[in-house]
C-alpha positions, -999 to +999 in steps of 0.1 A: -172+298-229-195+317-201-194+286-179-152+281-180-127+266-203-134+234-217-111+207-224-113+197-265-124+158-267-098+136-279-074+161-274-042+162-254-011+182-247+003+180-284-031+185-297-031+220-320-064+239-340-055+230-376-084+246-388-119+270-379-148+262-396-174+288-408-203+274-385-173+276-360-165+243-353-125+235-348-102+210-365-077+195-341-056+170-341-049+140-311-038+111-302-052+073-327-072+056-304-045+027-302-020+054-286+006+081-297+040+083-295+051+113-275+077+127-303+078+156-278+078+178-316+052+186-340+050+155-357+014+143-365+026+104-370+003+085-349-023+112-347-059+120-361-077+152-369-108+152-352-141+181-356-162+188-332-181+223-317-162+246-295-181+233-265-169+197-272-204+185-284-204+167-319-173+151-317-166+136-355-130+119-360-120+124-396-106+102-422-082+132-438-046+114-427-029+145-411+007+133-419-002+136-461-007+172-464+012+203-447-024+224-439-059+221-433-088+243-449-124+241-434-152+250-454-189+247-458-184+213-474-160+195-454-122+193-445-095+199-472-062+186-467-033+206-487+000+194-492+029+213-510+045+192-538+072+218-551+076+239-579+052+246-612+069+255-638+080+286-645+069+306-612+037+290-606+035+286-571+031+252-551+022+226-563-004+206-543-015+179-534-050+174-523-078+154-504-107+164-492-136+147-467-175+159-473-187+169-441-209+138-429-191+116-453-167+089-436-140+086-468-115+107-481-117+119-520-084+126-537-090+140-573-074+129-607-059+154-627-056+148-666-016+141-664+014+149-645+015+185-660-018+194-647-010+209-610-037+221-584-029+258-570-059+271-551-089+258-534-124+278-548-152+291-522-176+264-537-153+236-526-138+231-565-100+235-572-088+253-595-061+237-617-035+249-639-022+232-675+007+247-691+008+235-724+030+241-756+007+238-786+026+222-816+037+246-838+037+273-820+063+290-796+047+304-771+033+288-737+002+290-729-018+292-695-052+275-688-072+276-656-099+253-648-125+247-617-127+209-610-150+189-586-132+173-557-129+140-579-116+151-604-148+155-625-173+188-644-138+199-653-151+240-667-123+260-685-121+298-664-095+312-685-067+305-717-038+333-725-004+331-738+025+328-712+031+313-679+010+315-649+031+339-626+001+338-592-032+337-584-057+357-556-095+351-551-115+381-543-125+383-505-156+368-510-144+343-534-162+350-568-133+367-584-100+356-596-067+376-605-045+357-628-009+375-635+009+356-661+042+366-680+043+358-715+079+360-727+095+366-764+116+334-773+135+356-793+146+381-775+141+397-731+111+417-732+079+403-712+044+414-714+030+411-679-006+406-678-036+405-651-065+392-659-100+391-642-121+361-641-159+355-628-157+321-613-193+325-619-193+331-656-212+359-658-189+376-671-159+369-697-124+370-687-105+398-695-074+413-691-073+445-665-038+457-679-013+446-702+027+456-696+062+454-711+090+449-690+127+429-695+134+396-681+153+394-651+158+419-618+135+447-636+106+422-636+111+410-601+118+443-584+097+467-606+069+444-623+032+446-625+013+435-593-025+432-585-045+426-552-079+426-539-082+451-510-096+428-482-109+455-453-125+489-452-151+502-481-134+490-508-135+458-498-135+437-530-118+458-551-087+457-571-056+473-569-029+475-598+007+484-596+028+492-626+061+509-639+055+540-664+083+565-676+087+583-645+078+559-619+046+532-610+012+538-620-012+528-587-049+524-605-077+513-583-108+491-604-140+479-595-147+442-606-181+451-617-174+479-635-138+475-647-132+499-676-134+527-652-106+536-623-121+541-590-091+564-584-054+564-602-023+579-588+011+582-603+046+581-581+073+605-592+100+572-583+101+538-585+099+518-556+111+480-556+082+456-546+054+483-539+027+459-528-003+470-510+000+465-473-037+470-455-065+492-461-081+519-434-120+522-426-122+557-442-110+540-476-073+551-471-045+526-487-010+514-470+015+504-494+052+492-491+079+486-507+103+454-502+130+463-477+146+430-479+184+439-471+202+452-443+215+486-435+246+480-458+225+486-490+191+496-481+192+518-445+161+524-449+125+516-468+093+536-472+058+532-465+032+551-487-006+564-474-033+567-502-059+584-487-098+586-495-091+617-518-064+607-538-033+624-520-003+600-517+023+609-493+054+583-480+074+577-449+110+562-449+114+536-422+148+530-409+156+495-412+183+485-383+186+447-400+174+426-429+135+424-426+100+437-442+069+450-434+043+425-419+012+444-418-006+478-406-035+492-391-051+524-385-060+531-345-075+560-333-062+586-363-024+563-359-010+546-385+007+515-370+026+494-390+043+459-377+081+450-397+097+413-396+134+417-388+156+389-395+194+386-374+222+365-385+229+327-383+209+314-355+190+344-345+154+346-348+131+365-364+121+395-341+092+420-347+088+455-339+053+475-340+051+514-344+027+542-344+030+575-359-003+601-363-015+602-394-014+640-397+018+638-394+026+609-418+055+619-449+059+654-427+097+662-424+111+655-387+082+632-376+090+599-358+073+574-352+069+557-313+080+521-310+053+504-291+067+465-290+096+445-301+101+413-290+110+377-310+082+353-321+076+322-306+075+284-321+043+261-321+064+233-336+082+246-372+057+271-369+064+309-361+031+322-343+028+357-337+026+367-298+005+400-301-024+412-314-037+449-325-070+457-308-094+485-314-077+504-286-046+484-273-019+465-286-018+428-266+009+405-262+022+378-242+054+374-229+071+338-226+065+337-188+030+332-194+019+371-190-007+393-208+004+428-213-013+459-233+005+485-244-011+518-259-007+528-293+002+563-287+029+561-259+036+522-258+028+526-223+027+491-207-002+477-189-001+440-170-033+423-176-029+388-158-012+358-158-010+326-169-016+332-207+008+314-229-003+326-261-034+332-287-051+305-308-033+296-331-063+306-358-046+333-379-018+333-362+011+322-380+037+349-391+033+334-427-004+347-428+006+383-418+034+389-442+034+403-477 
């Protein structure tokens, strides 16, 4: 704040943000007002969540119970707890369960679902879940999906969407009125899948419909080389939605507009097949960063490869040496660079460690160019959770090192630059590794 840092109300030395809220109040936790034990750990026994505005004015403790649910989501409404229950079946996702406190309203509302094969597995913009039956209909052998918004209560229950096979994931558009469903729909008789994305209008305006339909086989060619879809989240095509699929010769990458979805925005096709190519980030000129999965060490895959769409179409790919089992976390484009972050992972006992790097993208996919390594260093631990210690600027990479020191580094040498001391880390808002990787 202009006038100095502010000490949180009701917080103390355990407290952590569990949440922002868009009119950018924070959701912490702290002590009950009849005392917490010091666990000395990340245990939220004996504590309560409490709202107010960054500079401490409008202090509102909440009813959510912080030890029922694994994360907080703050929205326009109110406060939604999340906690994950296990598996759906098939490979649904989590399972959740959910509560969720109005904001202004002093009790906590848990919904109702229809049975115990009804499962929550997102939150909706609008403060409505959406909720997932898998259902066998009698005489028939084939599962079938169906998606439904539901108020926090359980009540207006509205159907969004009903297809054959089992929910695979879900991802809501950026700005939260459209829904990718991928759901696999395999033969009883036999291996082959059809793999199928559909796109739904949460608003109903328009009706469902599937984007693209694909065969594949059961088993590792479904999870190494099977369809994928994403919304590109930054840069002009914000919104937008990307599709990945295997054809004859290698994996078709087809770019669609929601509103306009029979026509491609752009369509490329590789002359390989690349296992897991997932789309990574997305440049302010409307270029694309894709990866594959490098998920094993140098003793079966040395190396993995990213891949650079740019705005006119041309596709060209960079191997990345891998020295130990790990994946790409994220990437950025910085003054005409592409830098890219990777998670590595050690053996027993070791932890994860991640490395940033930086090449020019003129001379991205050229033979000889290497990239610079511009950081490397371990994460740190905010309880069981791995928070990332840097953070890519407009012009300088920033970390902090465990000594309590800010440091930039440049994104064309790595030179390093001391900043100033006693830093121990960022907020914790966005931070986690988990948000960052693919």
């Amino acid at each position: 704040l202009p006038d100095g840092w502010h000490r949180l109300p009701g917080s103390d030395r355990r407290s952590r943000v569990r949440a922002a809220c868009p009119n950018g109040d924070l959701v912490y936790d702290g002590p009950a007002e009849s005392g917490s034990p010091d666990f000395q750990n990340d245990s939220l026994i004996g504590r309560r969540l409490i709202r107010t505005a960054r500079d401490g004015t409008g202090l509102a403790p909440l009813a959510l119970d912080p030890t029922q649910f694994n994360s907080f989501v703050c929205t326009r409404g109110g406060l939604w707890g999340l906690g994950n229950q296990g598996a759906l079946p098939g490979r649904g996702g989590a399972r959740y369960q959910t509560g969720f406190q109005a904001a202004g309203a002093t009790g906590v509302v848990t919904p109702t679902l229809p049975s115990p094969l009804w499962s929550v597995v997102d939150l909706i913009a609008d403060d409505r879940l959406l909720v997932l039956s898998n259902t066998v209909p009698l005489g028939a052998q084939e599962w079938r999906t169906q998606l439904y918004a539901m108020a926090p209560d359980g009540s207006r229950m509205q159907l969004l969407d009903e297809r054959p096979g089992l929910l695979d994931n879900t991802t809501f558009s950026p700005d939260g009125r459209y829904l990718l469903a991928a759901v696999n729909n395999a033969s009883f008789t036999g291996p082959p899948v059809v793999q199928t994305i559909a796109l739904v209008d949460i608003t109903g305006a328009a009706p469902p419909r599937a984007l693209i339909d694909a065969r594949t086989t059961e088993g590792s060619e479904m999870l190494l080389f099977g369809m994928r879809g994403a919304f590109i989240r930054q840069g002009p095509y914000a919104g937008q939605v990307l599709l990945i699929w295997t054809d004859a010769t290698g994996q078709v990458i087809r770019q669609i507009d929601p509103t306009h979805p029979d026509a491609a925005v752009r369509e490329v096709h590789t002359d390989r097949r690349y296992v897991g190519l997932h789309l990574l980030s997305a440049d302010a000129d409307g270029g694309l960063v894709l990866a594959d999965s490098a998920s094993a060490g140098p003793s079966s895959q040395p190396s993995s490869t990213l891949l650079h769409l740019d705005a006119l179409g041309r596709l060209r790919t960079m191997a990345v040496p891998f020295p130990e089992a790990g994946a790409f976390a994220n990437s950025w484009t910085r003054g005409g660079r592409l830098v890219y972050a990777m998670g590595l992972y050690g053996g027993q006992g070791q932890g994860p460690r991640f490395t940033v790097s930086s090449i020019p993208l003129d001379q991205f996919g050229l033979p000889g160019a290497q990239p610079t390594e511009i950081y490397s260093g371990t994460m740190t631990q905010d309880g069981i959770w791995p928070v990332l210690p840097w953070r890519a600027g407009p012009g300088l990479l920033v970390y902090t090192t465990p000594q309590g020191q800010l440091h930039a580094r440049t994104y064309t040498t790595g030179a390093d630059i001391p900043l100033e001391a006693g830093v121990l880390g960022f907020s914790l808002i966005e931070s986690y590794a988990g948000g960052a990787m693919p």
